[in-house]
C-alpha positions as CSV (number, residue, x, y, z in Angstrom):
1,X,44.0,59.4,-40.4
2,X,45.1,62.7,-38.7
3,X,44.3,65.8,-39.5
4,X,46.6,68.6,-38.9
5,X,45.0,71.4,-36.9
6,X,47.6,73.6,-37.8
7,X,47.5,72.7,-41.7
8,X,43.7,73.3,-41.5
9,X,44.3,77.0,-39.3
10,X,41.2,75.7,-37.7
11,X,39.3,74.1,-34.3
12,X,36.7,71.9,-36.3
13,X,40.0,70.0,-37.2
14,X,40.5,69.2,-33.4
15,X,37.2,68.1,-33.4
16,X,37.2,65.7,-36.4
17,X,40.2,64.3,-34.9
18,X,38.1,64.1,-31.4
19,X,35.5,62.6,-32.8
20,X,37.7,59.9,-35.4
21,X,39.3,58.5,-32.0
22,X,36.2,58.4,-30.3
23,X,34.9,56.2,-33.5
24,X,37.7,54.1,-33.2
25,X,37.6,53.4,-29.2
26,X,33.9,52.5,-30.1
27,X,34.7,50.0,-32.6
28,X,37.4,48.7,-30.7
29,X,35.1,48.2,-28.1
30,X,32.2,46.6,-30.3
31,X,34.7,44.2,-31.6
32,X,35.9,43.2,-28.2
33,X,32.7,42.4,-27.0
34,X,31.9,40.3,-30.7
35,X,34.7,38.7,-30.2
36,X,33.9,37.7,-26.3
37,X,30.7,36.4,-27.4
38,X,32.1,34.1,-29.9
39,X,34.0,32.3,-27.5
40,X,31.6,32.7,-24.6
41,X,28.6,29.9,-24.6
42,X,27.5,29.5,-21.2
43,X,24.0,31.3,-22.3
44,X,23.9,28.9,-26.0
45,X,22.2,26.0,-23.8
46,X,19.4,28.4,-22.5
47,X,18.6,29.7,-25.5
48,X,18.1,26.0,-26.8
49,X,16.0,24.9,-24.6
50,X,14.1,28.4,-24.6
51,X,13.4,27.3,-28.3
52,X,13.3,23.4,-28.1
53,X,10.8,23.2,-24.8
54,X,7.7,24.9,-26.3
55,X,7.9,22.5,-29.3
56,X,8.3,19.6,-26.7
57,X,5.6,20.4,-24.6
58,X,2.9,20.6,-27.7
59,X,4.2,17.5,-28.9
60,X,4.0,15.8,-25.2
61,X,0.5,17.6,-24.6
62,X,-0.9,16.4,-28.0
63,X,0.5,12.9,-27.5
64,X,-1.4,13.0,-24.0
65,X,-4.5,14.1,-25.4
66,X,-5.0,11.4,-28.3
67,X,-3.7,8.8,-26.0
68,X,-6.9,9.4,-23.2
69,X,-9.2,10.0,-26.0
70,X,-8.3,6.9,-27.4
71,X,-8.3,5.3,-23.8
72,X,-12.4,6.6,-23.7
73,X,-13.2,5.8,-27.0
74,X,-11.9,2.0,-26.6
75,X,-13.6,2.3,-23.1
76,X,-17.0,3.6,-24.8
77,X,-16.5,0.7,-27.4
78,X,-16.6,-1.9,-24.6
79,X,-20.0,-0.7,-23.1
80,X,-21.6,-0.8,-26.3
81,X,-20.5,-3.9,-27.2
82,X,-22.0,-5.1,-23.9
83,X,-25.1,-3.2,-24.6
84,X,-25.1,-4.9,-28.1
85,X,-25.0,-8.4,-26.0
86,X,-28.0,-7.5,-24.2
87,X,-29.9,-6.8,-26.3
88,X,-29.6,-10.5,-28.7
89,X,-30.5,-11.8,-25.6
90,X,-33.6,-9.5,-24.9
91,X,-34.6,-8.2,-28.7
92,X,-37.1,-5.6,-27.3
93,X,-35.8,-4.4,-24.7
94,X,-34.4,-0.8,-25.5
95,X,-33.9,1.2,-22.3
96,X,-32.2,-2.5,-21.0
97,X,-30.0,-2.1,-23.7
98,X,-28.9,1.3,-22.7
99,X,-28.5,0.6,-19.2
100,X,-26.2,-2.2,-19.7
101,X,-23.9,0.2,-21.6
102,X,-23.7,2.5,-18.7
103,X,-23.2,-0.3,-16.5
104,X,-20.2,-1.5,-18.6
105,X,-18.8,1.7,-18.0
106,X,-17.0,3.0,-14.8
107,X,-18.3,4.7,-12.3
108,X,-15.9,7.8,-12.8
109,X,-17.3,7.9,-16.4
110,X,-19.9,10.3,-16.4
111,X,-21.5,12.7,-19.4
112,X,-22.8,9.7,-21.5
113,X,-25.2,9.8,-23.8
114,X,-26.6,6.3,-25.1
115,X,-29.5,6.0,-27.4
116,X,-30.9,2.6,-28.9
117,X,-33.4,2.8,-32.3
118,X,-35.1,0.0,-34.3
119,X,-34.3,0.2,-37.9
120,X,-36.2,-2.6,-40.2
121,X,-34.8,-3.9,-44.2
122,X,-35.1,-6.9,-46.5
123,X,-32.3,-9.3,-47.0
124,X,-31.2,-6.9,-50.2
125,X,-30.7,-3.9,-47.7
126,X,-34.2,-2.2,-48.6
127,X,-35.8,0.0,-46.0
128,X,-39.2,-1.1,-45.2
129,X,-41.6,-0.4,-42.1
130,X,-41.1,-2.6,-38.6
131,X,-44.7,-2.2,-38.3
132,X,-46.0,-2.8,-41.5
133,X,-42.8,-3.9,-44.1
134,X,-42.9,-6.6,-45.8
135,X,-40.5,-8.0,-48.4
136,X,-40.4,-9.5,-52.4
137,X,-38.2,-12.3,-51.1
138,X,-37.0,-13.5,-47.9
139,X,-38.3,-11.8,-44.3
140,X,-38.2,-8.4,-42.4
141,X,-34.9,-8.1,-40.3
142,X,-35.2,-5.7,-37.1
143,X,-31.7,-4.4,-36.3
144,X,-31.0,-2.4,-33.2
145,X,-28.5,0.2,-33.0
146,X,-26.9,1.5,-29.9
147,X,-25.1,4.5,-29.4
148,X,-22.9,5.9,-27.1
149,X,-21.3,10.0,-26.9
150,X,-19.1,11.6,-24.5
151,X,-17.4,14.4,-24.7
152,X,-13.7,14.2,-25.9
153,X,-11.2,15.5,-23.5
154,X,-9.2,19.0,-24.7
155,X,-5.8,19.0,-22.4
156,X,-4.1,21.5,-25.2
157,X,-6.6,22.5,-28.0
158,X,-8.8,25.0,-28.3
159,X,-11.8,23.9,-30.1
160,X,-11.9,27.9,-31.5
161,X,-8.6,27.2,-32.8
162,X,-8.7,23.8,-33.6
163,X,-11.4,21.9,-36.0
164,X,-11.2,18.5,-33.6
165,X,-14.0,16.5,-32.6
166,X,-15.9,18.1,-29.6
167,X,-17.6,14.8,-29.1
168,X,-16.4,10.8,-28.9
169,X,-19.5,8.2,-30.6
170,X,-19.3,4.6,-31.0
171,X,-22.2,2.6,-32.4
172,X,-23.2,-0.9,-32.8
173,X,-25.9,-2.6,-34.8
174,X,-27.3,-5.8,-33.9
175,X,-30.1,-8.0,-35.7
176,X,-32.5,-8.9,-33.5
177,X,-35.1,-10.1,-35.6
């Protein structure tokens, strides 16, 4: 709406009026360009992908990351079950033991920690002595464990950020006695 400069008697009408039409050019304007950007989507695809790629990546990443640490723990598993088969056929021998479960593995694998204790109990799952235990019923049974560690493998996790296992162990427990 209009105002008459000449009803007013005054120049702050002319520049009401000045300023109203340069109101309405704007908003003309801003709805133009609304309007345009309705029917415009060449730029919808990017913006999709800007948001999809970030969730497909993490999901990619974390899918990588189980799937080798699962690869080296069922690798790690192997070895020690081959250490566990040394040693029912050599009861004693410890550091044999070990060394057959490093020889199971690769020779790419490196970082591995293997460790092989004696561990002594009656048939009821008491703990007695391997030196000096002895038994109400039934006889001493001498079991080796083995173990094997290596360190997992991080591709996307932070162990800061994340509270995942730093370290893959696998253990096996064989009566030897």
């Amino acid at each position: 709406m209009d105002v008459d400069a000449a009803a007013c008697g005054s120049d702050d009408a002319k520049g009401l009026n000045a300023m109203l039409a340069s109101c309405r050019l704007a908003f003309g304007a801003l709805r133009r360009l609304v309007s345009r950007l309705r029917a415009d989507e060449a730029g919808a695809s990017f913006i999709e992908a800007a948001l999809a790629l970030p969730i497909l990546a993490l999901v990619l990443g974390g899918t990588a990351e189980f799937g080798v640490n699962y690869f080296n723990k069922s690798q790690l598993q192997s070895a020690v079950n081959a250490g566990a088969q040394y040693a029912l056929r050599n009861p004693t021998d410890t550091a044999g033991s070990q060394t057959a479960i490093t020889a199971a593995l690769p020779t790419s694998v490196t970082g591995i920690t293997t460790t092989a204790a004696f561990a002594c109990e009656c048939n009821n799952g008491t703990a007695v002595s391997c030196t000096t235990g002895t038994c109400v019923s039934g006889s001493v049974r001498k079991i080796m464990t083995l173990t094997a560690t290596r360190n997992a493998v991080r591709i996307l996790t932070n162990n800061a950020v994340w509270s995942l296992p730093t370290t893959i162990t696998v253990t096996a427990a064989v009566s030897v006695q």
